[in-house]
Kinemage of the C-alpha trace (Angstrom):
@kinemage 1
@onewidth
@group {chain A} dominant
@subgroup {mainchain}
@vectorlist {calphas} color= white
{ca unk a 1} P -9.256 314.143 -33.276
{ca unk a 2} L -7.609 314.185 -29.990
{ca unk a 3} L -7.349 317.131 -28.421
{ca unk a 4} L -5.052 317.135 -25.771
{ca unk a 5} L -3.836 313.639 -25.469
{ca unk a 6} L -3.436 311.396 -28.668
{ca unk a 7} L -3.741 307.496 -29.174
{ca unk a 8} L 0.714 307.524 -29.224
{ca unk a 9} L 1.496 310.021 -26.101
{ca unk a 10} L 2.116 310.126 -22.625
{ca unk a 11} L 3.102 306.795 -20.818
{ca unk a 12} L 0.884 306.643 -18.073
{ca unk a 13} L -0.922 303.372 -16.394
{ca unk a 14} L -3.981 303.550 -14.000
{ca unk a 15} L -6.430 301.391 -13.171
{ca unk a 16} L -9.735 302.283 -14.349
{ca unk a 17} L -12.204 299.446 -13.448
{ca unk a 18} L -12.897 297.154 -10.952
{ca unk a 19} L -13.640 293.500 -10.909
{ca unk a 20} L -17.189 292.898 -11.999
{ca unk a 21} L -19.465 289.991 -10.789
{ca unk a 22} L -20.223 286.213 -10.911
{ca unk a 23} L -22.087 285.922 -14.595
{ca unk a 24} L -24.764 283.294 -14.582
{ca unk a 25} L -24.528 280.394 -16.706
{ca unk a 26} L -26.534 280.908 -19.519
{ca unk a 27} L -24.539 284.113 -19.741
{ca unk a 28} L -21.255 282.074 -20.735
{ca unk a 29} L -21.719 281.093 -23.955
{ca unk a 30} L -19.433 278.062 -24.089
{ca unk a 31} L -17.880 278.607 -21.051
{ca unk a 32} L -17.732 276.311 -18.448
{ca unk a 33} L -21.511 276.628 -16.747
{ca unk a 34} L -19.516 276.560 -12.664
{ca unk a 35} L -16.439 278.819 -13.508
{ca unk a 36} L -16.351 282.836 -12.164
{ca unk a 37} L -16.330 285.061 -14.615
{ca unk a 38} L -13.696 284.950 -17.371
{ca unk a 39} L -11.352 287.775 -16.411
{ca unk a 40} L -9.854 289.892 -19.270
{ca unk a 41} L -7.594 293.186 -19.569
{ca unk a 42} L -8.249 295.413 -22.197
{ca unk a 43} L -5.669 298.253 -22.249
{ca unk a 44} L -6.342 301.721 -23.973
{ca unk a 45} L -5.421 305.573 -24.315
{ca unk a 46} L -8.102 308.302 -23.614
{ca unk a 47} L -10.137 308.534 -26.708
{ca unk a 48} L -13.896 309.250 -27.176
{ca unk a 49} L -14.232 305.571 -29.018
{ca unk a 50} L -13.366 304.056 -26.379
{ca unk a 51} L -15.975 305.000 -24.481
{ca unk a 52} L -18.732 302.040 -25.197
{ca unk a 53} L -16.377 299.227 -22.972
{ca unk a 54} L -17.657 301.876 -19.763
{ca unk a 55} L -21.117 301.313 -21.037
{ca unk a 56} L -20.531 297.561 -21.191
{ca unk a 57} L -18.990 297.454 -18.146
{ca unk a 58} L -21.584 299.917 -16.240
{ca unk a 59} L -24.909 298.003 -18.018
{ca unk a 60} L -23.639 294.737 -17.480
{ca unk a 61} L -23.021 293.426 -20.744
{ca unk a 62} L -19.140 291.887 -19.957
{ca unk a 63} L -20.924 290.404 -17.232
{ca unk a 64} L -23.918 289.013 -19.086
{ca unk a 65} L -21.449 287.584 -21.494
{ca unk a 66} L -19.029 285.445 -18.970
{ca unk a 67} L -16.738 288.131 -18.513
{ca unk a 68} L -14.697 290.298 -15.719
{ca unk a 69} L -13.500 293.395 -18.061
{ca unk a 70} L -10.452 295.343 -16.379
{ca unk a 71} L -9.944 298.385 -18.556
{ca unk a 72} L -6.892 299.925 -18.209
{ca unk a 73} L -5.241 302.969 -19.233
{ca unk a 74} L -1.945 302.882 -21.418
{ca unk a 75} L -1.549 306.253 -22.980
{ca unk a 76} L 1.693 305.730 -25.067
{ca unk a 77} L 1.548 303.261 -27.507
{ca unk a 78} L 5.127 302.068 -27.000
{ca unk a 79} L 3.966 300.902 -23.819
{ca unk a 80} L 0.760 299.162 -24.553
{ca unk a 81} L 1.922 297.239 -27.533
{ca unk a 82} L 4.776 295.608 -25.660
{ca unk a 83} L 2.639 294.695 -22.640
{ca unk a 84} L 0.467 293.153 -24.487
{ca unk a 85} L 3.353 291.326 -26.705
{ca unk a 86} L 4.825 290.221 -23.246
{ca unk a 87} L 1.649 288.985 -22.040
{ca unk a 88} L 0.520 291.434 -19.401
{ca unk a 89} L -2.339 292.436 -21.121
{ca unk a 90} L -4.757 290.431 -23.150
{ca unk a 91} L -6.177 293.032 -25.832
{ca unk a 92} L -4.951 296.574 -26.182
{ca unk a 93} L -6.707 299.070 -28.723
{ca unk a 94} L -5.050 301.058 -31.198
{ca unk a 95} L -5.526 302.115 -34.624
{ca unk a 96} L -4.646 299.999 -37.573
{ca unk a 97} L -1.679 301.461 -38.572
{ca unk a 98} L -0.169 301.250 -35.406
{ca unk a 99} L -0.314 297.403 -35.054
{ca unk a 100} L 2.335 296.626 -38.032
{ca unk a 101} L 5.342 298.235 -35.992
{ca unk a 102} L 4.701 295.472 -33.215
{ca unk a 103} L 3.823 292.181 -34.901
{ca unk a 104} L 6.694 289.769 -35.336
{ca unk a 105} L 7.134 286.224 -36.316
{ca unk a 106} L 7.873 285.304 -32.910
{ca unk a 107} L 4.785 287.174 -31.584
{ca unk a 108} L 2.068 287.534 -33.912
{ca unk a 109} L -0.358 289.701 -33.412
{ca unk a 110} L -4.247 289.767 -34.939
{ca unk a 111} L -7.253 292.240 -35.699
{ca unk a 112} L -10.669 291.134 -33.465
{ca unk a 113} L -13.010 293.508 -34.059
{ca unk a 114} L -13.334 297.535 -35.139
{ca unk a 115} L -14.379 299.802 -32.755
{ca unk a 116} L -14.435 303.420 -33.906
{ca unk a 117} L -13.259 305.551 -37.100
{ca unk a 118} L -12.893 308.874 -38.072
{ca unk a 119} L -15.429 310.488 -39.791
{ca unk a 120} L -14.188 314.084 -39.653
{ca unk a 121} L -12.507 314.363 -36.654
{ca unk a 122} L -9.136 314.132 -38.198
{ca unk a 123} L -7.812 316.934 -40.839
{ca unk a 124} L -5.812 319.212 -42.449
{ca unk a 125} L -6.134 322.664 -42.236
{ca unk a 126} L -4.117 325.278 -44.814
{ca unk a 127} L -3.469 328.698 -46.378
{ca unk a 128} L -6.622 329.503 -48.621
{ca unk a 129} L -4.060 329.228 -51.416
{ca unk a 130} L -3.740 325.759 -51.241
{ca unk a 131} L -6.335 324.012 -53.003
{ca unk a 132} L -5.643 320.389 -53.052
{ca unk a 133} L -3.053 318.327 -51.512
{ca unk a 134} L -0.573 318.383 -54.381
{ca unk a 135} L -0.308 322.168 -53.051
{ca unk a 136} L 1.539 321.278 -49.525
{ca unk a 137} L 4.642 320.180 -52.029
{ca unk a 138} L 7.296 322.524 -50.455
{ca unk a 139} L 5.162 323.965 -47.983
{ca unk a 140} L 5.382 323.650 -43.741
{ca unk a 141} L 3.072 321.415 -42.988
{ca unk a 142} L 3.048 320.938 -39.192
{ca unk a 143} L 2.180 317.050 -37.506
{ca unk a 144} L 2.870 314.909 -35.044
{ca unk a 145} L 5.949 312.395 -36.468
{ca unk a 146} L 4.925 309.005 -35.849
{ca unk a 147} L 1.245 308.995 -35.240
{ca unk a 148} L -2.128 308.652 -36.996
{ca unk a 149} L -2.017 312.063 -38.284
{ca unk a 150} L 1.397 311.720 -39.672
{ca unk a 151} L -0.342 307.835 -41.412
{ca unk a 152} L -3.302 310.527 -42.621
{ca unk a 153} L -1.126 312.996 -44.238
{ca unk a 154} L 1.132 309.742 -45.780
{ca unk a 155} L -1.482 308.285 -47.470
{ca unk a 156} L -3.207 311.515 -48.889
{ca unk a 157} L 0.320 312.791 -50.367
{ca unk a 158} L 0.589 309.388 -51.745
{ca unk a 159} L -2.445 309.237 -53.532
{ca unk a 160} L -1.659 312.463 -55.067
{ca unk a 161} L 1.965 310.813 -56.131
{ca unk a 162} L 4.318 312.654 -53.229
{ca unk a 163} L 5.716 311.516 -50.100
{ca unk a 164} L 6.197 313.284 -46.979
{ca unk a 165} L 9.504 313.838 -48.028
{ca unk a 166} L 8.055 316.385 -50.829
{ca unk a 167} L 6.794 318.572 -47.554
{ca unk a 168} L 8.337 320.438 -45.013
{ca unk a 169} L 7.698 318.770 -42.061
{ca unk a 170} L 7.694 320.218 -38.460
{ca unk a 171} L 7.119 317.682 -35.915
{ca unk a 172} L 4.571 319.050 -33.501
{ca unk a 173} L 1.577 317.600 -30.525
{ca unk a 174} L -1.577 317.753 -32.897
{ca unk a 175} L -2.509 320.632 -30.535
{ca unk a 176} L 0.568 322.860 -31.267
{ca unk a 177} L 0.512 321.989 -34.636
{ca unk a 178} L -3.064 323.567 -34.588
{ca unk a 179} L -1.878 326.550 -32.754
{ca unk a 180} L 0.956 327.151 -34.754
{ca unk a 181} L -1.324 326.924 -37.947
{ca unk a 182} L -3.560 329.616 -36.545
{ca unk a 183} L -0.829 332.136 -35.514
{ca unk a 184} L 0.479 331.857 -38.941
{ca unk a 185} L 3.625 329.911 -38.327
{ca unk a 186} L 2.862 327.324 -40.429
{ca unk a 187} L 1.430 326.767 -44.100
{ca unk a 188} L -1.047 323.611 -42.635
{ca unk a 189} L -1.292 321.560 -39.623
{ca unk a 190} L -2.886 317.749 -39.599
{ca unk a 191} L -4.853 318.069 -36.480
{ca unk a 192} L -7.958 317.659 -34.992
{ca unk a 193} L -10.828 319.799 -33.074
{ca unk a 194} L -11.080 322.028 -31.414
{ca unk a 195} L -7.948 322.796 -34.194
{ca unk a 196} L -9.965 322.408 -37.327
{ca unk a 197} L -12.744 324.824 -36.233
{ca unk a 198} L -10.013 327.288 -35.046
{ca unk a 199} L -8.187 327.071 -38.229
{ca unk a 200} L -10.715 327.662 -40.693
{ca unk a 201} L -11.991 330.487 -38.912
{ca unk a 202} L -8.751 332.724 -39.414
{ca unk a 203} L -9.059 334.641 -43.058
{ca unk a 204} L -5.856 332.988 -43.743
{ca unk a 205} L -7.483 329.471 -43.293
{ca unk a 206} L -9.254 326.696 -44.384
{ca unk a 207} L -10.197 323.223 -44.408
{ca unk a 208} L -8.433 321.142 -46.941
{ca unk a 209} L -9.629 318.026 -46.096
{ca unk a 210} L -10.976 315.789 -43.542
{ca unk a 211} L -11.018 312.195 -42.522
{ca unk a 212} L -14.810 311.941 -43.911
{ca unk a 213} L -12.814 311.910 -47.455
{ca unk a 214} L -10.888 308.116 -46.015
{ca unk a 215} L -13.609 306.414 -43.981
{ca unk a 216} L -12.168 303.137 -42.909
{ca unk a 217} L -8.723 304.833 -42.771
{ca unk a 218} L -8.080 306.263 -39.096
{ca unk a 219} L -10.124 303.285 -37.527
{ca unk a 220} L -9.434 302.071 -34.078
{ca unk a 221} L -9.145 298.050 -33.759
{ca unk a 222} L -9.128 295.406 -30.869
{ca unk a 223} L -5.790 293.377 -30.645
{ca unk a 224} L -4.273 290.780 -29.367
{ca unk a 225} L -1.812 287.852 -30.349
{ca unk a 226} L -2.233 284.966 -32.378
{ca unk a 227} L -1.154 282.629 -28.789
{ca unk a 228} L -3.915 284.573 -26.750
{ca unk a 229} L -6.772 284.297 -29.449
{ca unk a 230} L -5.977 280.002 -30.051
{ca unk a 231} L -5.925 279.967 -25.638
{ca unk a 232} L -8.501 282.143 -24.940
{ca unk a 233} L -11.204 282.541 -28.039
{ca unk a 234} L -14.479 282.268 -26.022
{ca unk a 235} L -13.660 285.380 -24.423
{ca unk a 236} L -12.543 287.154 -27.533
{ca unk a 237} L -16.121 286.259 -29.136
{ca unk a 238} L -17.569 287.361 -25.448
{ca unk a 239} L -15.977 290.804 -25.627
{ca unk a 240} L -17.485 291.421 -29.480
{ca unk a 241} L -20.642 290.449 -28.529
{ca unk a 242} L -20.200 292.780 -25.336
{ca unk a 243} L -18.650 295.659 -27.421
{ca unk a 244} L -21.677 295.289 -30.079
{ca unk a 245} L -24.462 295.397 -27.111
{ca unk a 246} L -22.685 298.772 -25.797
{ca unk a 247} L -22.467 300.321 -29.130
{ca unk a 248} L -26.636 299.503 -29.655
{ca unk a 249} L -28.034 300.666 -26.578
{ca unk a 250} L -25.766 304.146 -26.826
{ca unk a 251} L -27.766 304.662 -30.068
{ca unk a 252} L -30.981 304.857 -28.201
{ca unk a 253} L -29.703 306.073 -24.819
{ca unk a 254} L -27.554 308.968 -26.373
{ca unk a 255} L -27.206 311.543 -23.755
{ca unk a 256} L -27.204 309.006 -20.813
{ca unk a 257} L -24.430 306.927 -22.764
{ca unk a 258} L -22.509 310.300 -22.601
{ca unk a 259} L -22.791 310.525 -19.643
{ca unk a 260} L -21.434 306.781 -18.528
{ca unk a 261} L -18.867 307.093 -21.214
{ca unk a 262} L -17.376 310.396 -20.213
{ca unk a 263} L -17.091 309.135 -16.329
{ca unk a 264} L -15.430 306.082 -17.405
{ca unk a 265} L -13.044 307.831 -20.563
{ca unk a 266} L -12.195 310.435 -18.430
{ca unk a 267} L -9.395 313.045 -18.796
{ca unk a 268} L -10.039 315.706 -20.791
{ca unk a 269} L -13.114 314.246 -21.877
{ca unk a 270} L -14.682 314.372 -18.337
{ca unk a 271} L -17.159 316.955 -19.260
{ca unk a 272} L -20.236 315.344 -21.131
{ca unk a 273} L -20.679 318.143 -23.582
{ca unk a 274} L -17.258 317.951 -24.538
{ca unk a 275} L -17.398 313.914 -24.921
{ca unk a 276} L -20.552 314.571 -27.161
{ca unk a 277} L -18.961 317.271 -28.906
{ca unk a 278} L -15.937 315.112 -30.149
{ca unk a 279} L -17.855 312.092 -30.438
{ca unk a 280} L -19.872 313.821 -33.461
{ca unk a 281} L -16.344 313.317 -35.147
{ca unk a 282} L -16.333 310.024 -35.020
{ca unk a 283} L -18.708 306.697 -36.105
{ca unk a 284} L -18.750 303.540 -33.321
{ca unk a 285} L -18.594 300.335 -35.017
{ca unk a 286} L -21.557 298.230 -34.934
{ca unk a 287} L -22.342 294.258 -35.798
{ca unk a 288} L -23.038 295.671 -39.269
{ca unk a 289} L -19.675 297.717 -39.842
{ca unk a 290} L -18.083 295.536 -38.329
{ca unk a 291} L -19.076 292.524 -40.490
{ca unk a 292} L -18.137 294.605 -43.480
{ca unk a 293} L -15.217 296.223 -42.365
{ca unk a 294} L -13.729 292.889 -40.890
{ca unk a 295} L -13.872 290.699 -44.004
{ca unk a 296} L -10.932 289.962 -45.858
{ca unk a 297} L -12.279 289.747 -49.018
{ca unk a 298} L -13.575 293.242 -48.761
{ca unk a 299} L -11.902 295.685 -50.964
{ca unk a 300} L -12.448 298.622 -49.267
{ca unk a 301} L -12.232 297.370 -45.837
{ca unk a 302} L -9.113 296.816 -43.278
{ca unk a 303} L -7.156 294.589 -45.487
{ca unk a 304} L -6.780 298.029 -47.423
{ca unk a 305} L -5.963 299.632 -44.719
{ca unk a 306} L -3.191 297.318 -43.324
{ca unk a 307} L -1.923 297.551 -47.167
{ca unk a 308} L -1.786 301.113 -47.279
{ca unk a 309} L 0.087 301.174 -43.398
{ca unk a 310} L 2.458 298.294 -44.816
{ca unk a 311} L 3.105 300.418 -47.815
{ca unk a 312} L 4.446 303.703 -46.237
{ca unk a 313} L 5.635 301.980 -43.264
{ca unk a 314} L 8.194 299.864 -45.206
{ca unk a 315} L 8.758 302.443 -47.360
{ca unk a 316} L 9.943 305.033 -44.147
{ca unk a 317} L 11.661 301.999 -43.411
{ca unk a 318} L 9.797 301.388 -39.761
{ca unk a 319} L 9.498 298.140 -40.562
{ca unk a 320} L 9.655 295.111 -42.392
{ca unk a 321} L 6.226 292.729 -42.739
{ca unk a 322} L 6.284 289.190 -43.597
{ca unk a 323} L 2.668 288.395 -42.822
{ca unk a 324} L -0.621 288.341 -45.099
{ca unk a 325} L -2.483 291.302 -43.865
{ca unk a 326} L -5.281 289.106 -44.629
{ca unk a 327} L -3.715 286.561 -42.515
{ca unk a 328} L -3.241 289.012 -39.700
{ca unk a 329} L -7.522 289.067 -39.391
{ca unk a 330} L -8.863 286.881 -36.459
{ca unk a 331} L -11.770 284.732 -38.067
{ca unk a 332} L -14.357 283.710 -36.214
{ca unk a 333} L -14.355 286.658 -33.680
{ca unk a 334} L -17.076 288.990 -35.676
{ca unk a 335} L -20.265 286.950 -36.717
């Protein structure tokens, strides 16, 4: 899903955006009418669903909503999660999963809004011999310990009653893991393109499964912490409604979107083609996903999800949660 750089790798920090303008006031939407623009620091890693805050920032939707957007870049997840627990940041991105191993009682953190999932990006290629998942039992199955692909490959062997621990595991960069799988090294690899393409085109390989199988599993999610959502709520709702304008006008502006979002992403996703490319692996989440996904009460939405991360998280003994995954939803935020 990632090719060279994941969601959990790399520490790195740089400053991606600039300080927008003055918004006016019908733009503030409860804010006060003579105050500058709200400002607000999203933090995230480079990843192609990401790419919709450059379109809000370069079309002017954080401005026409109140708000001065800094976007910066946090690679490693062990570094965003704590700057944003400590205050330094207000919302970092990150999938789902990812979340539970930083929420405490003393800081609390809470779910705004979905803003991309997998929808085939993510997979698992094998030996033709395998033919379901209950066929990895015993075999090498090469991923990257720790990360969304390792969450992937937890809840799959679950549902087919094993654990990780019924699997070889070799702990590998998505990309190696890929590499490994197509020089033979390995019996599968949980990895993402160019990987999956690569892998089922060797006569040893195919594809066993892909994240189009989970939808609503590897999803990528807004955070921040209970404190900052009860101080600073107006700008939470302002940076949906931003987020949701972004995601509309790339549906009907797709190759110029590319374009903007590429520029801003950057990295290894520079190249438009290859941001497009990628970006067919993966579904942004509009006002109407996100009203479904969102809700609590769904069954099928991210209260599952959060369930099926506490599950295997606690189980691996990661950690230990003692809030409501329903709880752990900001209300309010998607309308």
């Amino acid at each position: 899903m990632k090719q060279f750089l994941s969601r959990l790798r790399g520490p790195a920090l740089a400053l991606l955006a600039a300080f927008g303008g003055l918004a006016s006031p019908a733009a503030f939407g409860g804010f006060a009418s003579t105050a500058s623009a709200a400002e607000l620091t999203v933090a995230h890693s480079t990843w192609v669903g990401y790419g919709p805050l450059y379109i809000a920032k370069e079309k002017g939707f954080f401005k026409d909503e109140g708000l001065d957007v800094k976007l910066v870049l946090m690679e490693d997840v062990k570094t965003r999660m704590p700057a944003l627990t400590a205050g330094r940041i207000d919302v970092a991105v990150t999938t789902v999963d990812a979340v539970l191993g930083f929420t405490s009682a003393d800081r609390p953190l809470t779910y705004l809004f979905a803003v991309d999932d997998s929808r085939g990006g993510d997979g698992i290629v094998a030996n033709k011999a395998i033919k379901d998942i209950a066929g990895l039992k015993g075999k090498k199955v090469a991923f990257t310990e720790g990360s969304v692909s390792q969450f992937f490959l937890s809840v799959l062997l679950k549902d087919a009653g094993l654990s990780v621990k019924d699997v070889e595991a070799l702990n590998m960069t998505a990309g190696d893991a890929g590499a490994a799988f197509v020089a033979g090294k390995v019996d599968a690899a949980v990895t993402w393109e160019p990987w999956l393409s690569r892998g089922k085109a060797t006569s040893h390989g195919a594809l066993l499964v892909d994240s189009s199988a989970k939808p609503g599993l590897i999803t990528d999610v807004m955070v921040t912490t209970k404190a900052k959502l009860e101080a600073r709520r107006p700008e939470m709702v302002a940076l949906y409604r931003a987020w949701s304008k972004a995601v509309d006008w790339q549906k009907t502006h797709a190759k110029e979107a590319d374009a903007i979002m590429a520029k801003g992403v950057g990295g290894w996703l520079e190249d438009p083609a290859v941001f497009a490319e990628t970006r067919a692996g993966i579904a942004f989440y509009d006002s109407a996903m996100n009203a479904a996904f969102m809700d609590p009460a769904k069954p099928d939405g991210i209260v599952a999800t959060i369930a099926n991360a506490r599950t295997l998280g606690e189980a691996a003994g990661l950690f230990k949660l003692d809030a409501d995954p329903a709880a752990m939803v900001a209300a309010g935020i998607v309308k």
